[in-house]
N, C-alpha and C positions, 0 to 999 in steps of 0.2 A: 544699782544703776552704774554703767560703768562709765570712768573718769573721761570729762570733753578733754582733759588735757592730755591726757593718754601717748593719742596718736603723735601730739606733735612731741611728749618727751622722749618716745621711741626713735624719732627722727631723728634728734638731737646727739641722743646716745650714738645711731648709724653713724654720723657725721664726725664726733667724737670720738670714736672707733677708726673710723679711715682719715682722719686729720692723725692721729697716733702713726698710724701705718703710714703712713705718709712722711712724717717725723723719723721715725725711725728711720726709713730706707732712706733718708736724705742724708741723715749720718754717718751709714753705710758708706756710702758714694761720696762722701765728705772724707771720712777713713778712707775709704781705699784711693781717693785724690791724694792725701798727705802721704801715703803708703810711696805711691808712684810716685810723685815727687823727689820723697827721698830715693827711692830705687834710682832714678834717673840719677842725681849726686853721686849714687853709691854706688854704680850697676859697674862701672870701671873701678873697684875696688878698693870704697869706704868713699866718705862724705866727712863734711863738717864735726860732726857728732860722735862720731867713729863706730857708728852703727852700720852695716853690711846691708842692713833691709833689703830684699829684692821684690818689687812685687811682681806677680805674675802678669808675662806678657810684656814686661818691661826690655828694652833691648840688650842685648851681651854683647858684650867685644872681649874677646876671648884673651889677648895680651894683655889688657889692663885691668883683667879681673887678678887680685891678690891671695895668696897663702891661701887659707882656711877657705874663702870663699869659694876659690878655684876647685879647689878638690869636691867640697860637698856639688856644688852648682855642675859641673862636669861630669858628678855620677847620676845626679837629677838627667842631664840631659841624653847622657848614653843610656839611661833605663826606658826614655822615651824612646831612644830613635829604634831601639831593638823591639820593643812596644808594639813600634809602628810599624816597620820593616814585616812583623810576624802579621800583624793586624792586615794589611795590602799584599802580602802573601807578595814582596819584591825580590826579585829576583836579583843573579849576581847583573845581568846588564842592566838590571836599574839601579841598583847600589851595590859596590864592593864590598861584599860582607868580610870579606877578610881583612879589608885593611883601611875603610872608610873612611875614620879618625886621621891618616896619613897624607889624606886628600887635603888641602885646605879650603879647596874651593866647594869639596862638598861638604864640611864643617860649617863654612859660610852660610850655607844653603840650608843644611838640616837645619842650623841654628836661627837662620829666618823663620821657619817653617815653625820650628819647635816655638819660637816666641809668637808667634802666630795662632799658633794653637791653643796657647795657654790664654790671649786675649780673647780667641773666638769663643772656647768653652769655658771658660774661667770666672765668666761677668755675666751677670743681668743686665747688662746696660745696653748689650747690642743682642740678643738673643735670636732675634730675627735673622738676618743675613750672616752675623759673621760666621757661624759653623758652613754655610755654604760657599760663601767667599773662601774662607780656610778650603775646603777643600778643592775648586779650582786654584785657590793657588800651590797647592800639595800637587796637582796633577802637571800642572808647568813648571812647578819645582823639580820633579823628581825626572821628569824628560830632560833639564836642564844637568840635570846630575850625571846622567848616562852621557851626553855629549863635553860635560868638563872633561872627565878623565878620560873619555874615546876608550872604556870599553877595555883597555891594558890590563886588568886583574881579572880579567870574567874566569880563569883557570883556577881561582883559587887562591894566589899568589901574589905579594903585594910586588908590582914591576914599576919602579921607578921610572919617572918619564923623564928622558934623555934632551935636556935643553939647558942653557945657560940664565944663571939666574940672573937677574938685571941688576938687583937692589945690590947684590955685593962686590960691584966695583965704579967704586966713584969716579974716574976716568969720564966712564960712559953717561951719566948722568953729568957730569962736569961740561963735556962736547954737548950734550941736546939741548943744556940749558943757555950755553956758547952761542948755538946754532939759532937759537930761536923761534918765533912759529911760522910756517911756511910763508914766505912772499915778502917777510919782513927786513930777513938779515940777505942784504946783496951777497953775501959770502956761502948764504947757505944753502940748503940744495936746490939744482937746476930746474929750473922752469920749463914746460915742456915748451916746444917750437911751435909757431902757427905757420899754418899757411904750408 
């Protein structure tokens, strides 16, 4: 005769089984919170602790990442963008293959993309959209890439772009900040005429 209790301590078990599973994955997502966390402290090169932790998909700012970090984090990301560049078959008017890294605005850009990447496929947590989301925003990125640099390297050859740099003369920044925001400083520049 077989047990009345049977069916309900099978149930119990299911239930006990996926409250576990359950547990666990909250852990997970618990670790990988405290992961990011720290990454976020550390992502500009070390934290309180003096632990580097990065976790994936965490943001980079490329001047305040430090020493050891810099190096290994930098080959991490030039192994992706060449990756990627092979993987979309891009060409030199969508990225400068010769001299890319010399760009900073498209370092800016890869490295959104690239942190983007790693949070789209990197997690269970958004699995749904974000590998799609990543890639419309890979395809606005990389149209974005071709109109930074207008296109100057598509020969092959890295062709410095002939403009003045603003950040390194204090002068100029000294006057804008003098000057003030339009309408404000009577002094500053001319108001168009009515009438």
């Amino acid at each position: 005769m077989p047990d009345p209790l049977g069916p309900l301590f099978d149930a119990l078990e299911s239930i006990n089984g996926e409250l576990t599973a359950f547990a666990a994955r909250l852990a997970r997502l618990e670790d990988a919170r405290s992961v990011r966390d720290t990454s976020r402290q550390g992502a500009s090169g070390g934290d309180s602790t003096g632990e580097g932790v990065r976790a994936p998909g965490a943001p980079v700012v490329w001047h305040e990442v430090k020493g050891e970090d810099r190096e290994a984090l930098w080959t991490e990301f030039t192994a992706w963008v060449i990756r990627m560049a092979d993987a979309f078959e891009l060409t030199t008017e969508q990225l400068p293959h010769a001299c890319w890294w010399e760009h900073g605005a498209v370092v800016a850009e890869l490295t959104a993309l690239w942190t983007g990447w790693e949070s789209a496929f990197g997690s269970e947590q958004d699995a749904a959209a974000g590998p799609y989301l990543w890639h419309d925003a890979w395809a606005r990125g990389i149209e974005r890439i071709g109109r930074s640099w207008l296109g100057e390297c598509t020969n092959g050859y890295h062709q410095p772009k002939t403009r003045t740099v603003m950040g390194t003369n204090p002068a100029y920044r000294k006057k804008i900040i003098d000057t003030g925001p339009p309408g404000i400083n009577p002094a500053g520049p001319a108001q168009p005429r009515s009438g």
